[in-house]
C-alpha positions as CSV (number, residue, x, y, z in Angstrom):
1,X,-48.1,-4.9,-36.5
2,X,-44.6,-3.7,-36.5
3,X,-42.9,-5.3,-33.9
4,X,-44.1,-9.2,-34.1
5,X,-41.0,-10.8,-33.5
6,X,-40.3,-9.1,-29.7
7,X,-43.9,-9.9,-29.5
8,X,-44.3,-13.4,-30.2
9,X,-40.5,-14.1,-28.2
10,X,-41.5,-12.9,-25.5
11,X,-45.0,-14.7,-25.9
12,X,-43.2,-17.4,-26.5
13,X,-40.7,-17.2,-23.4
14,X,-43.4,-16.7,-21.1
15,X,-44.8,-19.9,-21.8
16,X,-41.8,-22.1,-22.5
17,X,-40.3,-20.6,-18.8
18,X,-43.9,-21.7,-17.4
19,X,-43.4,-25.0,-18.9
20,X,-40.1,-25.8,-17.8
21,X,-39.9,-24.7,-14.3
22,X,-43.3,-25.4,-13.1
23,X,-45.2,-28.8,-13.0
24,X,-48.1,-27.4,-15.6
25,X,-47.5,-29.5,-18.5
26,X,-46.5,-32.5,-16.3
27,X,-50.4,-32.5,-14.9
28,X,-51.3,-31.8,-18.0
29,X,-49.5,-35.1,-20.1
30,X,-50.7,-37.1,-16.7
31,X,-54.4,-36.1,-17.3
32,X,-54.2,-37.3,-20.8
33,X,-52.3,-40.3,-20.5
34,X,-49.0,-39.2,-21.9
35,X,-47.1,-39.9,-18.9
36,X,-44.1,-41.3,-21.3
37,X,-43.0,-38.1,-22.6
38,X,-42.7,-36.8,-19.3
39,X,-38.9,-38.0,-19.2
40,X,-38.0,-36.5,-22.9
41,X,-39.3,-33.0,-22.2
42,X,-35.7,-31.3,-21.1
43,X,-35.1,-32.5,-24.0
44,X,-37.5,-30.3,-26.6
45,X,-38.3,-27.6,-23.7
46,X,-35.0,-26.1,-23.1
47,X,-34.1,-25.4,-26.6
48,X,-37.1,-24.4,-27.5
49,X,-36.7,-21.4,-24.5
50,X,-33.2,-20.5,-25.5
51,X,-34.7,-19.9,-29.4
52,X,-37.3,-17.6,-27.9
53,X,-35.3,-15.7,-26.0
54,X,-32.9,-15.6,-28.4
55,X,-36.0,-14.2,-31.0
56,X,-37.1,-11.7,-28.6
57,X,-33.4,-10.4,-27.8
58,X,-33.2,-9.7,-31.7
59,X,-36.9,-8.1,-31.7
60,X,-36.1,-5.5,-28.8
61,X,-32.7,-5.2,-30.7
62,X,-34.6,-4.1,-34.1
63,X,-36.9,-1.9,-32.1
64,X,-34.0,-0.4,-30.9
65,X,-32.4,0.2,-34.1
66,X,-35.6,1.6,-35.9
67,X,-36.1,4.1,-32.8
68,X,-32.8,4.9,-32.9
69,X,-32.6,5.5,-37.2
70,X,-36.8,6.1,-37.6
71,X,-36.8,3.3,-39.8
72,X,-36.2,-0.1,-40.0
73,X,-33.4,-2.0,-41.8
74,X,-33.9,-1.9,-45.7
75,X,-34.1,-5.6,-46.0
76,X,-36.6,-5.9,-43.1
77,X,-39.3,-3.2,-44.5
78,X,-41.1,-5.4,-46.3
């Protein structure tokens, strides 16, 4: 699969974006019992989301380049 990057970002956005501005995970610690970590989770969740959006940025950026060229970048052929 050729474009995993722009796939896996925005994966990744998706569910970092569902995480941080909807209560899912917060039901989810509560069920557990990890109701602690609630209060440090701006802390990991919002950098987390800026990386993937970041990573899919540079994916739709590569597909862009290879569809613009036909090919990819020599050091990202492999």
């Amino acid at each position: 699969m050729k474009y995993k990057m722009a796939k896996y970002g925005g994966i990744g956005t998706v569910v970092m974006a569902l995480c941080c501005f909807t209560p899912i995970l917060v039901f989810a610690l509560t069920g557990i019992g990890l109701v602690f970590v609630i209060d440090y989770l701006e802390y990991f969740l919002m950098p987390l989301l800026g990386f993937f959006v970041v990573m899919t940025g540079y994916g739709i950026d590569l597909y862009r380049q290879e569809k613009q060229c036909g090919e990819l970048p020599e050091n990202l052929n492999s």
